[in-house]
C-alpha positions as CSV (number, residue, x, y, z in Angstrom):
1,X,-31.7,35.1,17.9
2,X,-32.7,35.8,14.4
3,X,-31.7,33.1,12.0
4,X,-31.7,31.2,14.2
5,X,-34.4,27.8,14.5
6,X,-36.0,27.7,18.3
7,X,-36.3,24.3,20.1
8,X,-38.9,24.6,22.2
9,X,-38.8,21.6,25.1
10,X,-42.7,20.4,25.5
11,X,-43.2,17.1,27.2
12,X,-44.4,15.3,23.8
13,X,-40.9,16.4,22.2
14,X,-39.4,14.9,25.2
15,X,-41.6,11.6,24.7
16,X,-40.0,11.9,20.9
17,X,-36.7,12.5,22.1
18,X,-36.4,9.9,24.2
19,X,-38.0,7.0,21.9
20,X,-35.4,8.0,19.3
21,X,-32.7,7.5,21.8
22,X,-30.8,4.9,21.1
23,X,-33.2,3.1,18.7
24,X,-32.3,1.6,15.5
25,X,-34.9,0.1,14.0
26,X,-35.0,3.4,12.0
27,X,-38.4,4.0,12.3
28,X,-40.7,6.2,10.5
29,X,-43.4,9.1,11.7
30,X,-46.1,6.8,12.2
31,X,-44.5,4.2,13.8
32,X,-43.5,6.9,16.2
33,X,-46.6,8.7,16.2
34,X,-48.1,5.6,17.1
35,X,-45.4,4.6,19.9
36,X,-45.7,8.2,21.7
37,X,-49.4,8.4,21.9
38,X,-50.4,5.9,24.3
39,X,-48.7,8.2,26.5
40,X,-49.7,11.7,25.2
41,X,-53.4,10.4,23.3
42,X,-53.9,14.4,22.5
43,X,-50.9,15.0,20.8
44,X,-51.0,15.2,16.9
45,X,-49.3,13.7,14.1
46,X,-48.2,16.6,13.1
47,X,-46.1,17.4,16.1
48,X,-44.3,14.4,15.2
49,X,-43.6,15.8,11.9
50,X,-43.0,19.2,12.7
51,X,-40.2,18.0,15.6
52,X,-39.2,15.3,13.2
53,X,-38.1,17.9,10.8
54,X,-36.4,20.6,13.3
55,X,-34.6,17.6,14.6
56,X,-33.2,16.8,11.0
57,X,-32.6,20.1,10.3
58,X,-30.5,21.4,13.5
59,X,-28.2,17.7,12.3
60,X,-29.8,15.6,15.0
61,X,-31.3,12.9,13.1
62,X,-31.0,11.5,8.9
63,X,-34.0,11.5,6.8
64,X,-33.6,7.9,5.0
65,X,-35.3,7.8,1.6
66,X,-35.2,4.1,1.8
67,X,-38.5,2.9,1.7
68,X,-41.0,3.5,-0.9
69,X,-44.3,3.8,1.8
70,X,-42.9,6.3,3.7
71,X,-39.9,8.4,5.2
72,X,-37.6,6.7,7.9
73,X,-35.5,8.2,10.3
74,X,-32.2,7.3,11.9
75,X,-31.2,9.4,14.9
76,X,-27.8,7.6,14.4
77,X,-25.6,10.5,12.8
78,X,-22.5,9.0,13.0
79,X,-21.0,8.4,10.1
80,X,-22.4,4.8,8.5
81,X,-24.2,3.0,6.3
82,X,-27.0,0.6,5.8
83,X,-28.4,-3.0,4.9
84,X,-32.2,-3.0,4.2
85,X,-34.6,-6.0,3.6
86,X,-36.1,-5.9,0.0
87,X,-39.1,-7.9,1.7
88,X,-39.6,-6.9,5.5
89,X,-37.6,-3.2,4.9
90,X,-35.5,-4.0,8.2
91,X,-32.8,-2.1,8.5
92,X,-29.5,-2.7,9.7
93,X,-26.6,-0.3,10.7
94,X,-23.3,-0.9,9.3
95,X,-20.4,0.9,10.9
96,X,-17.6,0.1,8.4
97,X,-16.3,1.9,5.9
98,X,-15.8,1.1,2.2
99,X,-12.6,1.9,-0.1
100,X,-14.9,3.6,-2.9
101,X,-13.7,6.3,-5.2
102,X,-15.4,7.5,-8.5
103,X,-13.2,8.2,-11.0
104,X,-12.7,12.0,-12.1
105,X,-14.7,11.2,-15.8
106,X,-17.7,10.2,-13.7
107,X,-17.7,12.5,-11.1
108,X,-18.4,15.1,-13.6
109,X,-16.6,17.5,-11.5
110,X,-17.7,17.3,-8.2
111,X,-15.8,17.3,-4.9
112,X,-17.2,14.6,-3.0
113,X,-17.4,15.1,0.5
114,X,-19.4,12.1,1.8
115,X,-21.2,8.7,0.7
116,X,-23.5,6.5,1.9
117,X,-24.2,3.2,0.9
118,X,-27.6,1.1,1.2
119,X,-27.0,-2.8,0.3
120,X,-30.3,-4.3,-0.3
121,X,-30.7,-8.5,0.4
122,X,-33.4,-10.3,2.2
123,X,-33.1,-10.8,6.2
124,X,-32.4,-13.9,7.9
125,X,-36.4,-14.3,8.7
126,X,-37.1,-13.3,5.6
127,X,-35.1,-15.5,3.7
128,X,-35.7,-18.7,5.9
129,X,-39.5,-17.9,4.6
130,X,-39.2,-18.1,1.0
């Protein structure tokens, strides 16, 4: 098994498991910290973390860099892209894709492979707010 990264099942990576099932209000370590330990109160935030990361690395979950505060995370790995509240920081799955190409002068010589596009606006609430 060398090289490769363990998984070890405990009930508290289950509890994380199954609150990112599904879920897409892409939520960061805290908020699931916070979610998780009324039902395990002894469990740290650094098991959160710690799983958080094995989960991104084995390709389970994205790592958003969308928010200035903190880290998000989208267990959603299909695929997609994303409109976030400049006010609120919703965040709202979009599951269409866009026509985009970058000419060869800008590309600089890459081979693009991917892309993923963040549109930024203000939220229904937030907009009907001021």
């Amino acid at each position: 098994m060398e090289g490769k990264t363990v998984f070890k099942m405990t009930p508290q990576r289950a509890a994380i498991l199954e609150y990112l099932d599904g879920n897409t209000s892409h939520p960061s370590a805290e908020d699931i910290y916070s979610a998780i330990q009324k039902k395990y109160p002894m469990m740290s935030f650094a098991t959160v973390y710690n799983t958080l990361e094995a989960l991104k690395a084995k390709g389970m979950l994205w790592e958003l860099n969308i928010d200035d505060q903190r880290k998000r995370y989208d267990p959603n790995t299909k695929l997609h892209h994303h409109l976030i509240c400049e006010k609120c920081r919703a965040v709202v799955d979009i599951f269409k894709d866009f026509d985009l190409t970058v000419p060869a002068d800008i590309a600089q010589g890459f081979m693009i492979t991917g892309k993923h596009v963040e549109f930024y606006g203000l939220c229904p609430d937030c907009a009907k707010n001021g």
